[in-house]
N, C-alpha and C positions, 0 to 999 in steps of 0.2 A: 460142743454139741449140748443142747438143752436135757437137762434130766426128763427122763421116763419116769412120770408120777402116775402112770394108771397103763397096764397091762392086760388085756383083755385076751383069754385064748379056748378057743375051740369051746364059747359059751352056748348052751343051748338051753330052750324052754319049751317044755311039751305042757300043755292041756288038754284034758280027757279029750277036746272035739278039734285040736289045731294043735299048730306048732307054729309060731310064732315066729321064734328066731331058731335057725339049724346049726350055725357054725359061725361065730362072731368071733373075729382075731384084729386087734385092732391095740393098736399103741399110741396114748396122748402123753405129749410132752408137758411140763410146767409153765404157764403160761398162755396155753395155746385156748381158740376160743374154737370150740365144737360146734356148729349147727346141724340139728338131725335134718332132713324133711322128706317129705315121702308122703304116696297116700295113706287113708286112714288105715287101720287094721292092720298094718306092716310090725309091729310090736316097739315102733319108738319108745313110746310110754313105759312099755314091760323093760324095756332096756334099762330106764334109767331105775326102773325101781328095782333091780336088781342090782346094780350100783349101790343102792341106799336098804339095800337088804331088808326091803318091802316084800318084795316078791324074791323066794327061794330060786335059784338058778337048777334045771335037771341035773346038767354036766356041765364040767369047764372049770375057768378059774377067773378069777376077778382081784388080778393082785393089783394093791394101791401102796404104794411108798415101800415096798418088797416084801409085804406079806400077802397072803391069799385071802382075800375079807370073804371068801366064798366058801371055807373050810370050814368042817364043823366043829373045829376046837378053834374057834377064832370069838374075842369079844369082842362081837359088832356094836354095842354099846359104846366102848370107848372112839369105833372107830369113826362111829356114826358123828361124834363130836365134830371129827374133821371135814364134813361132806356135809354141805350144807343144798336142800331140796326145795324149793319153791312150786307149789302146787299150781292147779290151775284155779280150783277155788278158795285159796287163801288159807281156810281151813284155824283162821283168829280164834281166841277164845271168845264168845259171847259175852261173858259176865263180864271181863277185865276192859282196864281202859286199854289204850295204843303200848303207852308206855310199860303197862305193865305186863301186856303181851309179847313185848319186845326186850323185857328184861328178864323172863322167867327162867329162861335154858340157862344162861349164863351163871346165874346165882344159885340154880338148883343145881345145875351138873359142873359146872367150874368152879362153883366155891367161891366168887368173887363177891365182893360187898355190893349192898343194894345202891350204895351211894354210889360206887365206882362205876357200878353198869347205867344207873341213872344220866351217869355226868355221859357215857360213852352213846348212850340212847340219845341223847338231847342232840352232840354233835351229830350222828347217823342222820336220825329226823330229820335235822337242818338240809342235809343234804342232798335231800329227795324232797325238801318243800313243805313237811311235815307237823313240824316244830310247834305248829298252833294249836295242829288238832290232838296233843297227845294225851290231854284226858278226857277226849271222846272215846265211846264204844265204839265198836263196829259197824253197829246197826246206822250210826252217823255218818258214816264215812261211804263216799261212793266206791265205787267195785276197783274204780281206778286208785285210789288212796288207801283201800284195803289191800291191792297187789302191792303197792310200794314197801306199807308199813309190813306186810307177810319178808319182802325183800332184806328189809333192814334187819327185823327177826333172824335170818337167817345169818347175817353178816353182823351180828351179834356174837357169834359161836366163832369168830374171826376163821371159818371153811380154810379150806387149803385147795376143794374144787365145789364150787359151786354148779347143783342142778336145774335145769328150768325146765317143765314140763308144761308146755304150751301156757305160758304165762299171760296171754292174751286172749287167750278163747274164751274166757265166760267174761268176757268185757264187751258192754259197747261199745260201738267204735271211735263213740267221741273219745274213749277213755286210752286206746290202746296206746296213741301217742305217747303218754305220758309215763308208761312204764317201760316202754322202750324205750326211754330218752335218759331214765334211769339207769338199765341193763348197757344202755350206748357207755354212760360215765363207768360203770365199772368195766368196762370191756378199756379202758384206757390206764386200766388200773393192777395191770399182770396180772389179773387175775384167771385165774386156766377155770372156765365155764364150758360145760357142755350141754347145749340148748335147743331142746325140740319146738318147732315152730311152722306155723303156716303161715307167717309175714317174708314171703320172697326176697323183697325187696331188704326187709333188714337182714336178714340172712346173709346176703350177698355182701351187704356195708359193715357188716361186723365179725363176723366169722374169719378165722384163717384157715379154716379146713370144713368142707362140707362133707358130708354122707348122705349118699341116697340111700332110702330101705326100700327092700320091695325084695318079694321072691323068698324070704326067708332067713333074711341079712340085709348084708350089704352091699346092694346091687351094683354102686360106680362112687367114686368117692376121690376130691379131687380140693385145689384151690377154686373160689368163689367163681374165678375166669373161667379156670375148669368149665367149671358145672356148667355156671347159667352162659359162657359165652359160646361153648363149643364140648357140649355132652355127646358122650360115644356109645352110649348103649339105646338102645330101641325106645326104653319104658322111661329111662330118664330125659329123655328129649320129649316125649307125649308130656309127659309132668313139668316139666319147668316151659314148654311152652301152650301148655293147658289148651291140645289138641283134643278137635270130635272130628268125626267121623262119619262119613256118607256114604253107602255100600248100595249100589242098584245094578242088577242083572239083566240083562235083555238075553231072549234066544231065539226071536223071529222078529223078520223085519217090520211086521205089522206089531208091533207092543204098541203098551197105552202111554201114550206119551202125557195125557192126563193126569195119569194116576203116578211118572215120576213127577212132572211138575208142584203136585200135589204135596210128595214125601220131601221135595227139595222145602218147599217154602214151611213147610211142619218141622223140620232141621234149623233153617233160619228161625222162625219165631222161636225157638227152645234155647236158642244161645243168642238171643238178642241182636240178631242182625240188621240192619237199614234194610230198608223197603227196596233203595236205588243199588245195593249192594246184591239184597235177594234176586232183584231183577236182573241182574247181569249172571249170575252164579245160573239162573236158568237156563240165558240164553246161550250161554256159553257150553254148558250141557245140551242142549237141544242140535247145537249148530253141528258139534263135534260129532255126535252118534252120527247122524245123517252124515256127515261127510266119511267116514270111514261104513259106513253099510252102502253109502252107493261107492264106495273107491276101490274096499279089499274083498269084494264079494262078486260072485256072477250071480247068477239067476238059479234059484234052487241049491245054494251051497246051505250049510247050517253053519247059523247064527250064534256066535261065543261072543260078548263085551260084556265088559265090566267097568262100572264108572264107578272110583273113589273120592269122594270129595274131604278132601284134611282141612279144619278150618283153626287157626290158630289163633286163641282168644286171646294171647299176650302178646302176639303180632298183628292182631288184627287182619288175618292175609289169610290167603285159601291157594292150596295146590291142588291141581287135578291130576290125577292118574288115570288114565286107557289102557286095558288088555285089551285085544280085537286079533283075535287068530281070523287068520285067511292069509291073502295075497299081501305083498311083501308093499305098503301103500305108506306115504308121506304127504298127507295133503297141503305140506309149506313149504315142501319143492319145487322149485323153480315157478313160483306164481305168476301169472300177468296179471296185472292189478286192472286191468280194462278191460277184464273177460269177464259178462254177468252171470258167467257160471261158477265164479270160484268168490261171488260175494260173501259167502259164508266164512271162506276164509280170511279173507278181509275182513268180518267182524270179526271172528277171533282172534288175531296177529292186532287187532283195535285195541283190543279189550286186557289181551294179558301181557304179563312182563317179561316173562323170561319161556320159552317155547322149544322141548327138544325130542326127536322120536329115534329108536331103534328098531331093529327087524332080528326077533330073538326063537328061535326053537318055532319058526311059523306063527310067531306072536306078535304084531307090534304094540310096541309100549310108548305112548307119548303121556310127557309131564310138560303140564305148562302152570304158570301160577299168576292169579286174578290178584 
């Protein structure tokens, strides 16, 4: 079994107007590569700077290698040596070149010679592509060759677990490639990294252990398959498949059919839908209401439906949901496809893929998905 280099239990963080994190209990082995991700304001960030005893923790404990780095008789100086934190903006000296940004911790807090860190900087550099620009400033280096050389900085102080805290977000996106391609090389390199990030896609190719946050922890947390193949909690499937939402009520049968068409296509244009996409998601809404107000209704009952529309921006796909209390009604039973009265369902049964109804507490529920 892999050592236990980082112990995390019963952590929590209050600020005057939030609380952040409630109860964080979580154990990383040696080796292993962390991806946080989650939406924003979940306290990713606060996590790791509590890690690197930026931000004081309320309560809990933060043992690393089997001390408590969260006790108040602990030197977090020394221990800070071993943890090494990548920010999101770089945070280089100004005045210094590359190199001598990259050499300063080691020779001022390790004692080692300028020449020894020089020779150890040059191979680093090489390694991330660097090696040319090392007596450039900062101010010459693009945002992406400032995250690298911030990288090598850090792996200078030879960590025992490296931090990333969205090491991508104040980049362009021409640049993000290339620091990920770096963070890719040392993830090949046993090095036990734990890395907040809103790159999906590399989270899932580099990570061996994901964490969702949300709710004031850690909401689901799993292998990469886990997560993004087959997530089990509610917020973690809205999140990894970057679902919206379309909520419209009717409660008489004369509604303005206007004025849904209207909120439909203001839904589509907000998450960038096709035109021929929008148009189907209408009629498809349009077809359905009418077939269940003339199916599970008489004359004078009152009107309950509820249309949902889920559209899922990383599947590019849309499910529909019906509530419709009344009569116990299936409009995709037993169809004659040569009756011009059940055309409507014939576009529907056209239009989507997978099509199922229930009859629940006086409610029918049908899902189908466009």
């Amino acid at each position: 079994m892999s050592e236990i280099i980082l112990k995390i239990e019963h952590l929590r963080k209050e600020f005057p107007n939030a609380v952040p994190l409630q109860d964080i209990n979580l154990e990383i082995k040696r080796g292993e590569i962390i991806s946080i991700i989650g939406p924003s304001g979940t306290g990713k960030s606060t996590f790791l700077r509590m890690i690197n005893h930026l931000d004081k923790p309320t309560s809990g404990k933060i043992i690393f290698d089997g001390e408590d780095i969260a006790a108040e008789n602990c030197n977090f100086e020394l221990m800070r040596r071993r943890i090494g934190m990548i920010f999101q903006s770089f945070n280089l000296f100004a005045g210094l070149t590359l190199i001598e940004n990259v050499i300063a911790a080691p020779v001022e807090l390790k004692k080692i010679s300028k020449q020894d860190a020089y020779n150890k900087a040059k191979i680093l550099l090489q390694s991330v592509g660097l090696l040319e620009k090392m007596y450039n400033y900062p101010d010459e280096l693009s945002g992406g060759q400032q995250q690298r050389a911030a990288i090598v900085r850090a792996l200078m102080m030879e960590p025992e677990i490296l931090l990333f805290d969205e090491p991508t977000s104040a980049l362009d996106p021409t640049m993000v490639g290339e620091v990920l391609a770096v963070i890719r090389m040392l993830a090949k390199q046993n090095l036990t990294m734990i890395i907040v990030t809103h790159e999906m896609n590399f989270a899932k190719e580099v990570a061996t252990k994901i964490l969702f946050f949300a709710d004031g922890g850690i909401y689901e947390q799993g292998t990469p398959e886990e997560i993004f193949e087959n997530p089990k909690r509610e917020k973690t499937v809205a999140f990894i498949q970057r679902l919206k939402y379309f909520h419209y009520k009717i409660d008489n049968k004369n509604f303005d059919l206007m004025e849904m068409q209207n909120k439909i296509l203001l839904f589509a244009e907000k998450y960038g839908l096709q035109n021929k996409y929008t148009y189907r998601l209408q009629l498809c809404t349009e077809e359905i209401i009418y077939e269940m107000l003339n199916g599970a209704y008489d004359d004078g009952d009152k009107i309950s439906l509820v249309i949902d529309i889920i559209y899922s921006e990383a599947g590019k796909n849309s499910e529909f949901k019906i509530s419709c209390a009344g009569k116990n009604y299936n409009p995709f039973a037993n169809v004659e496809e040569n009756l011009e009265d059940e055309l409507g369902v014939m576009i529907l049964q056209n239009l989507t893929k997978e099509i199922s109804h229930e009859y629940l507490n006086g409610v029918n529920k049908i899902n189908f998905k466009l």
